[in-house]
N, C-alpha and C positions, 0 to 999 in steps of 0.2 A: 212273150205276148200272152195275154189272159183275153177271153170273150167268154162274154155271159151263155150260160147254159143252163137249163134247166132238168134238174134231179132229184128226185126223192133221195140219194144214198150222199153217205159225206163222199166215196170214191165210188166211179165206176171208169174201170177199165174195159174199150172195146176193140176187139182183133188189133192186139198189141203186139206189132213183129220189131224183131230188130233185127239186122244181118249184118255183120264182122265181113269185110275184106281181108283175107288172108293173101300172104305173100305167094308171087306164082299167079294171082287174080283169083286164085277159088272163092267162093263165097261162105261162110259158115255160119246157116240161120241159128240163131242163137234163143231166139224168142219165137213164137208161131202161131197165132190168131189168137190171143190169148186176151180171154174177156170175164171178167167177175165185179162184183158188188162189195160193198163194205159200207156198216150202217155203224153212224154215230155208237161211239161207245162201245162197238163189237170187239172181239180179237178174232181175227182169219189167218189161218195156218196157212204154208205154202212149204209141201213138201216132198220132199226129190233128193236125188244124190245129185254127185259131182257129175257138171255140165247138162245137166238137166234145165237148165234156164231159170230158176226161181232167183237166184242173186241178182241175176241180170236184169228181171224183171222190175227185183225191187230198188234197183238200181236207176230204169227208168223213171220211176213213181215219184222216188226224193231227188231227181233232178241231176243225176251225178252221169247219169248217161243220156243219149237221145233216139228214140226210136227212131225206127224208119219204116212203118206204118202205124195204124191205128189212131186211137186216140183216150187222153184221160182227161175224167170231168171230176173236180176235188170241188167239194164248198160250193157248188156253183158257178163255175169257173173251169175253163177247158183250158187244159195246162200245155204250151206248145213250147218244142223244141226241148233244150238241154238247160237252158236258162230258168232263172225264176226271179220273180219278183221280191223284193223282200219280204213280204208279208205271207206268202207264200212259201218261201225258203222256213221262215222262224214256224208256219201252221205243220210242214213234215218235216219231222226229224228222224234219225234213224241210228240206231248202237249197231257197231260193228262187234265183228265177235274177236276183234284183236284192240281193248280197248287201251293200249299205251301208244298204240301208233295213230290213235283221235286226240292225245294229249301230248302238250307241250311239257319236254323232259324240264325244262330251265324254267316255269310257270309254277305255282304253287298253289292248290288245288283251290284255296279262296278267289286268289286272283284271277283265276281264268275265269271263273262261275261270274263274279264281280264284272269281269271285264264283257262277259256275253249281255249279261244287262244292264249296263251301260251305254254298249250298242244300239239296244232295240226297245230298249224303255225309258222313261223320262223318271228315274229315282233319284233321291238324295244318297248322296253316301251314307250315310247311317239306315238308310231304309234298304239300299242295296246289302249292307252288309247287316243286317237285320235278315234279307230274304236268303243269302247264303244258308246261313244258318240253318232258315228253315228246309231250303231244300236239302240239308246236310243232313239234319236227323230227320227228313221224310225216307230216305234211302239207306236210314240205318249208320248214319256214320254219326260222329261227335265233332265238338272243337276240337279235339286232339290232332283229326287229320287235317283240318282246315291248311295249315300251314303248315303241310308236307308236302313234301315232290313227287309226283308219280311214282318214282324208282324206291320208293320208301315203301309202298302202299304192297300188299299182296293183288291177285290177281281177280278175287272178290271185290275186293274194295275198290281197285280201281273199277272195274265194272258197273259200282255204283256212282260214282263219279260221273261216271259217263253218261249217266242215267238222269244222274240230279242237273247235271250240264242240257240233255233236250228236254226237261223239264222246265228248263226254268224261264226256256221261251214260249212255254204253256201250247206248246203245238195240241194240234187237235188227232193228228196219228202219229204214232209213234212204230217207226220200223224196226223189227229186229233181227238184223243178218247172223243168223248163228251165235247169237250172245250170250248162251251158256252152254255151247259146246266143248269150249277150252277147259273149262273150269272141273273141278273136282265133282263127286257126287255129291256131296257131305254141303257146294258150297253152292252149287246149280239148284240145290233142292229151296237155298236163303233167298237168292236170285227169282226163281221162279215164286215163289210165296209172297215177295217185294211185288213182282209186277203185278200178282193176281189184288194186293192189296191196295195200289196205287189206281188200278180199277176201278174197284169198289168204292173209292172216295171219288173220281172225276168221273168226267165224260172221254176219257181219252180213250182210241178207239187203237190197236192193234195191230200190225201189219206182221207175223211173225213164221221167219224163212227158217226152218230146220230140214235137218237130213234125218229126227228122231221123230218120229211118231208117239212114243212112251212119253216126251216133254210135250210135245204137240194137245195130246190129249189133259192134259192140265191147265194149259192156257186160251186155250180156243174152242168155239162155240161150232166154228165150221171151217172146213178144212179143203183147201183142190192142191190133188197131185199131180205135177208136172213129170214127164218123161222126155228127152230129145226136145224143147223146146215147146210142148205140148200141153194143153193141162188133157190129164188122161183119165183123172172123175174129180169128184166134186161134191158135199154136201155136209151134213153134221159128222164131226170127226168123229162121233161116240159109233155111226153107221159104218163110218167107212173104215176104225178100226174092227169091229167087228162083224162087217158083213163088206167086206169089199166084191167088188164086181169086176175089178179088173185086173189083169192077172199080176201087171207091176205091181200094181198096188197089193195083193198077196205078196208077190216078194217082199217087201216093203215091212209086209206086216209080222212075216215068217221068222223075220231076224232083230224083232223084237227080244229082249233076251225074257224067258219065264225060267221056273222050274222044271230041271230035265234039257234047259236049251241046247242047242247045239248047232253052229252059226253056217249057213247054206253057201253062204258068199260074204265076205267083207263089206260094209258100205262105207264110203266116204265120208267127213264132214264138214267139204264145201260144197259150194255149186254155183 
């Protein structure tokens, strides 16, 4: 169900809780009054370690979970429940950071892209597979991969696949769950350089959930840390890696690797 609202931001999120029934009846807040902004065309970091609520969050956003307070107003529009409308569904998309298990092993990487817009656009065949194309070499790939399988692809490429797949229903945010965590250094650095460039040319605005801060500050303008379901600060990432205020968020910052590093605690790379 959608009801008009009124917002100056493409998103805002207010006092966003969600709470998990665990087995036994316990309750496990997962989420906890969690409220921020997001303007057309920004990128906003969202970063936290493992069960820290930021997946979860971004879970609620693109529809794949349902809160159980609060509320989100997208585009004008107060997004309720777990549902989405179609128009809606195709405006937030979101890359997970295991991009083989978003694709169909038995699909061949034209035909799926082909097949999403088909769905949700009124193209000719020659003009859809015209647009392939173009989403294919926008994310760095050729004809070559067109008509390959997933299981062909390295772990790069499928990633851009992925990429050029919530592309190509020209969503207005695009969320990204850890989607260059898995990947190599050599191949996250091809990855991150793709989104910051795919930016630069659109209006698409950012939703992006790491456990790194050192990625974080590459992609995003502003950045809020979550703790225990919490956001625990909040502001331009360049501030809060270099002058945080709060002591997670030091931790956070501590186990960044530099020269000389030497790592205080493990952190995770889910959440």
């Amino acid at each position: 169900m959608t009801t008009e609202a009124e917002s100056p931001h493409l998103l805002s999120v207010r006092d966003l809780g969600k709470t998990f029934r665990l087995p036994g009846g316990r309750d496990l807040v997962a989420v906890d009054a969690v409220s921020f902004d997001l303007n057309a065309g920004e990128s906003l970091g969202i970063v936290g370690e493992s069960g820290s609520g930021k997946t979860t969050t971004a879970r609620i956003i693109a529809g794949l979970e349902s809160a159980t307070a609060g509320s989100i107003d997208f585009g004008g529009r107060t997004l309720g429940g777990s549902g989405r409308s179609r128009s809606s569904a195709r405006e937030i998309q979101m890359v997970f950071q295991d991009p083989f298990g978003s694709l169909d092993p038995r699909q061949r990487i034209a035909a799926g892209i082909e097949e999403l817009l088909g769905l949700h656009f009124r193209f000719s065949k020659s003009a859809r597979r015209a647009r392939v194309t173009e989403l294919l070499e926008e994310v760095g790939l050729g004809a070559q991969h067109a008509d390959e399988l997933p299981r062909n692809l390295s772990g790069g490429q499928r990633q851009r696949v992925a990429i050029a797949r919530a592309l190509a229903l020209e969503p207005e945010l695009l969320i990204l769950d850890e989607a260059v965590s898995a990947l190599d250094v050599s191949v996250q650095a091809q990855i991150l350089n793709l989104l910051i460039d795919i930016r630069e040319r659109t209006e698409i605005a950012y939703l992006f959930v790491s456990h790194d801060l050192a990625v974080v500050r590459q992609v995003c303008e502003r950045s809020i840390v979550m703790n225990h379901g919490r956001i625990v600060e909040a502001g331009a990432t360049a501030d809060i890696l270099d002058r945080p205020t709060n002591a997670y968020t030091r931790q956070l910052v501590d186990a960044i690797p530099r020269p000389g590093w030497r790592p205080k605690r493990r952190l995770n790379a889910a959440g």
